[in-house]
RODO-2510 file (C-alpha; in nm, 4 decimals, decimal comma):
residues 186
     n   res          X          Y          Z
     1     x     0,0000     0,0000     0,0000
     2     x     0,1752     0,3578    -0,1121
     3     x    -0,0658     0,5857    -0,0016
     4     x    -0,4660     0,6491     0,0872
     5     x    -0,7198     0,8400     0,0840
     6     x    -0,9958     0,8007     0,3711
     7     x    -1,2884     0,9917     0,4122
     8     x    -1,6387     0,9439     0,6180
     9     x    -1,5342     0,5199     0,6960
    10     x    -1,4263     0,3161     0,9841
    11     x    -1,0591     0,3518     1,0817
    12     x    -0,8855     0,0823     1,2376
    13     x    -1,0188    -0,0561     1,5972
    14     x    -0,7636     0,1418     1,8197
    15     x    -0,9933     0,1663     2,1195
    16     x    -0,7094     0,1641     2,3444
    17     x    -0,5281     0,3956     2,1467
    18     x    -0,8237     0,6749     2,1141
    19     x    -0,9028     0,6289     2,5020
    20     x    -0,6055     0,7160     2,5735
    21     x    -0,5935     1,0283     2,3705
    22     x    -0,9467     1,1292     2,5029
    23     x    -1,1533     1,0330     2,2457
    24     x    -1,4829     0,9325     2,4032
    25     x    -1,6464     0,5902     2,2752
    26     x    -1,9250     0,5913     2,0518
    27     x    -2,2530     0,4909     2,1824
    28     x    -2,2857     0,1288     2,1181
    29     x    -2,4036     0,0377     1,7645
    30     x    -2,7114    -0,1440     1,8715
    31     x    -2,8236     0,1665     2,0579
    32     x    -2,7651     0,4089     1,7494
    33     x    -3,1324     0,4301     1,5723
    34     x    -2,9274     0,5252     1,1915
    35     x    -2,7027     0,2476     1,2771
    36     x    -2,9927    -0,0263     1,2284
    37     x    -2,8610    -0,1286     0,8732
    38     x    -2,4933    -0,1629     1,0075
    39     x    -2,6377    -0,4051     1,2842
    40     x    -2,8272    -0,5874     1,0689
    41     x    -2,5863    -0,6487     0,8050
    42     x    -2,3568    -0,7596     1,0676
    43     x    -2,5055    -1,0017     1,2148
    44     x    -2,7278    -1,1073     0,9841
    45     x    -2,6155    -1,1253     0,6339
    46     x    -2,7863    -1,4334     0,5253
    47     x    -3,1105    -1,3122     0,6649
    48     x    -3,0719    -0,9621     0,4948
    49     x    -2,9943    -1,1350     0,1485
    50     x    -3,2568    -1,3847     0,1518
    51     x    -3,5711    -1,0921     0,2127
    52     x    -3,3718    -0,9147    -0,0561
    53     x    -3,4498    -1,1642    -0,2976
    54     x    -3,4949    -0,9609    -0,6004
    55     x    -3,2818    -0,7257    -0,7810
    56     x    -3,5418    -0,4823    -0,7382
    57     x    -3,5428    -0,5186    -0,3790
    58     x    -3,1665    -0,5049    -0,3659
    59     x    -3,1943    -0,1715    -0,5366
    60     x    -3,4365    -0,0177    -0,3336
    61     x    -3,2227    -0,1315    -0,0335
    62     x    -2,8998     0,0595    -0,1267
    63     x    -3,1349     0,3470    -0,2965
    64     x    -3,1931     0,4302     0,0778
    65     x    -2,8832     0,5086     0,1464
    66     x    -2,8884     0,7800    -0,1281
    67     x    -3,2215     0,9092    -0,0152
    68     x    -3,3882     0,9281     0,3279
    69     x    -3,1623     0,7588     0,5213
    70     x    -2,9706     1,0860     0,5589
    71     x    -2,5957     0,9706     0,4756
    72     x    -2,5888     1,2937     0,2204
    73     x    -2,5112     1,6120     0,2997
    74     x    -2,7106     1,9428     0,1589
    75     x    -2,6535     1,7361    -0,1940
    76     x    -2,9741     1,5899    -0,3612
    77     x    -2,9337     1,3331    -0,5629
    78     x    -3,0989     1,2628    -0,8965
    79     x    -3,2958     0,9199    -0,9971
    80     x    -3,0169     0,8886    -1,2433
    81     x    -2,7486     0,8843    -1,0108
    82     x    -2,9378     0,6635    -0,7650
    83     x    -3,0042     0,4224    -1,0375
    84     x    -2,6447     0,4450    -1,1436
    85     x    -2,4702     0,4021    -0,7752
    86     x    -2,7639     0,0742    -0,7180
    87     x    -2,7086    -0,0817    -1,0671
    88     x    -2,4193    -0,3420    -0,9005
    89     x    -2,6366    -0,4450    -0,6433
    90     x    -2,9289    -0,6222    -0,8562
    91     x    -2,7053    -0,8700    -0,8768
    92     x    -2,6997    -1,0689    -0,5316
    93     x    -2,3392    -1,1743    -0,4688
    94     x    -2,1995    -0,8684    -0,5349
    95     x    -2,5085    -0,7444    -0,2616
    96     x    -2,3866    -1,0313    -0,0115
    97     x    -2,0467    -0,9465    -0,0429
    98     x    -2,1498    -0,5552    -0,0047
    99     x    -2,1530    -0,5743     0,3987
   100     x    -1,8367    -0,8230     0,4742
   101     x    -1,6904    -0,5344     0,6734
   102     x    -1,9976    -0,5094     0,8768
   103     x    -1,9927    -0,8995     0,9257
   104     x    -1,6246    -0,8789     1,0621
   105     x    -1,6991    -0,5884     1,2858
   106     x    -1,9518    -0,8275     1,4610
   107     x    -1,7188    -1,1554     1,4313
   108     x    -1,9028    -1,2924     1,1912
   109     x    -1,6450    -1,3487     0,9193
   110     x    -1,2486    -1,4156     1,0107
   111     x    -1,0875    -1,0778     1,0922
   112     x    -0,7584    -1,2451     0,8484
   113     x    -0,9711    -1,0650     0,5821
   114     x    -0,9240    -0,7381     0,6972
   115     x    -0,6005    -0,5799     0,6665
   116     x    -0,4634    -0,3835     0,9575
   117     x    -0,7836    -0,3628     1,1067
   118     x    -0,6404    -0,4008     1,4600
   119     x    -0,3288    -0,1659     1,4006
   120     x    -0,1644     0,1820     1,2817
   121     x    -0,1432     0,1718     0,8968
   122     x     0,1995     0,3305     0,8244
   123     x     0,0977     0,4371     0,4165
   124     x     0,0844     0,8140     0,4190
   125     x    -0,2803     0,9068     0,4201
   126     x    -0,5096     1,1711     0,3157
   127     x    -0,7812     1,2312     0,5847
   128     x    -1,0982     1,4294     0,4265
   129     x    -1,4181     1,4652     0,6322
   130     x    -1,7576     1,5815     0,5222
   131     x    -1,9271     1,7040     0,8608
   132     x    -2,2648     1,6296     0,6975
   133     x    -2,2116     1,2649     0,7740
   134     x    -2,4982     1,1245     1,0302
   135     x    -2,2884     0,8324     1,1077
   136     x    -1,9192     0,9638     1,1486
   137     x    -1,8921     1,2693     1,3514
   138     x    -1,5353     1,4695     1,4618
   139     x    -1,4367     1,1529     1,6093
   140     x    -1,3596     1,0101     1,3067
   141     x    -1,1324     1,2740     1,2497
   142     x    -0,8900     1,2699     1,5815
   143     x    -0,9174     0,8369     1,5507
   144     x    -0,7890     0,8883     1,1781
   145     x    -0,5072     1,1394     1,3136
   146     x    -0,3810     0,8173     1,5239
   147     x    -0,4690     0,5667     1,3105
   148     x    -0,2889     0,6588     1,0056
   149     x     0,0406     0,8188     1,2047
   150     x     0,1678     0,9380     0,8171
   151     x    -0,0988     1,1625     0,7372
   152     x    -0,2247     1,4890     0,5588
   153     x    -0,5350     1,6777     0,7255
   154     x    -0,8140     1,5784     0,8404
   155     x    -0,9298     1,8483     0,6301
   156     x    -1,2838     1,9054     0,6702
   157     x    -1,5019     1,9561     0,3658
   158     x    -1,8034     2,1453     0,4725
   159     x    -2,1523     2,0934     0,2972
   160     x    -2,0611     1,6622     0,1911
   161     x    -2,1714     1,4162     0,3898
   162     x    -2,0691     1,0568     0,3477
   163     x    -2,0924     1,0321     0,0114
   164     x    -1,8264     1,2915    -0,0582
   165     x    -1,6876     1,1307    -0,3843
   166     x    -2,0042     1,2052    -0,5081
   167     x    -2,1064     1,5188    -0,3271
   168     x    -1,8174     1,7028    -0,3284
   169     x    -1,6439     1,5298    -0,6682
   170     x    -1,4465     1,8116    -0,8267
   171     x    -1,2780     1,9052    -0,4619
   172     x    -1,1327     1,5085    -0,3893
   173     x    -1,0194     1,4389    -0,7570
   174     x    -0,8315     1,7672    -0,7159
   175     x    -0,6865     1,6924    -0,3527
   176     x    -0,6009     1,3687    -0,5141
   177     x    -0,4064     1,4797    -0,7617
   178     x    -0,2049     1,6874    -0,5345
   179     x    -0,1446     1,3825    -0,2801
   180     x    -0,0124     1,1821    -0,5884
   181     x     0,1363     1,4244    -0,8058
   182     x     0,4475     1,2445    -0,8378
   183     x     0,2982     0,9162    -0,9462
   184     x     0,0810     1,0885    -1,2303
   185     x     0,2070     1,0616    -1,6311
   186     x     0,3044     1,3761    -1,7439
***
C-alpha cells in the first residue's frame, strides 16, 4: 500500500489507542437508531440477502442510502445517479459481499480478511471529512489522526456528507491529484 485516501469510513479498531488520547467511545451500535442497517448487516447477512431476494429489492435497499436515510449532505441526488450508484447491487453476490466489513466488525467473518484492522497503517494518508455525515462525527477525524500516524489533514469539507466522492467530486479528484502528483504521467 503507497498511499490512501480516507474519508467518512471506519478507521482501524484502536480503542485503546483513542481512550487514551481522550476520544470518548461511541454509543454502542445497537443503541444508534441510523445504525440499524450496520447491525443488521452484521449479524445477519444471510437473513438480509434472503428478504432481498430480487434485484429490485436489492436496489431499493442501497437506494436508501442515497435518499432518506440521511448519509448525504445538503446534496440531492438525482434518480439517475441513484439508479447508477444501485445498478451493481441487482445482482446478489456482489449485494452479499457488499456488507463483509460489517460482518467482521460483529465476528461474523475471520478478521484475516481485513487488513490492519487491529493496528496503525503506516501508508501516508489523506484524511478528508464531510461534517454532513450522520454516522461519522469529529471523532472520526482525531481516531484517523492516530490511526494513520503518516498523514495529511483531516481536512474538513463542509456541505458533503458521506458520500463525498459524489457530493463534493471536483474538490477530492483535485486533492487527489495533489497527494499523488508524483505518481501521475506527465
Amino acid at each position: 500500500m503507497e498511499r490512501l485516501c480516507i474519508f467518512n469510513t471506519i478507521p482501524p479498531m484502536l480503542n485503546e489507542a483513542y481512550a487514551k488520547a481522550g476520544i470518548p467511545e461511541d454509543e454502542p451500535v445497537e443503541r444508534r437508531s441510523v445504525m440499524d442497517y450496520f447491525v443488521r448487516q452484521g449479524t445477519d447477512g444471510d437473513g438480509l440477502a434472503a428478504e432481498m431476494n430480487t434485484p429490485e429489492r436489492r436496489r431499493s435497499y442501497i437506494a436508501a442510502f442515497y435518499s432518506h436515510r440521511l448519509w448525504h449532505g445538503h446534496y440531492q441526488f438525482s434518480r439517475e445517479g441513484i439508479d447508477f450508484f444501485t445498478e451493481p447491487f441487482a445482482d446478489a453476490q456482489k449485494f452479499r459481499a457488499s456488507y463483509g466489513l460489517y460482518e467482521c466488525n460483529f465476528g461474523k467473518r475471520p478478521l484475516s480478511e481485513m487488513v490492519r484492522f487491529f493496528e496503525p497503517v503506516p501508508a501516508p494518508t489523506l484524511i478528508l471529512y464531510g461534517p454532513e455525515d450522520h454516522i461519522f462525527d469529529e471523532r472520526f477525524m482525531r481516531r484517523c489522526e492516530i490511526a494513520y500516524p503518516d498523514h495529511a489533514g483531516p481536512f474538513v469539507v463542509p456541505g458533503a456528507g458521506h458520500f463525498l466522492q459524489w457530493e463534493k467530486a471536483e474538490l477530492l479528484n483535485s486533492s487527489l491529484r495533489h497527494f499523488i502528483r508524483d505518481r501521475l504521467r506527465p
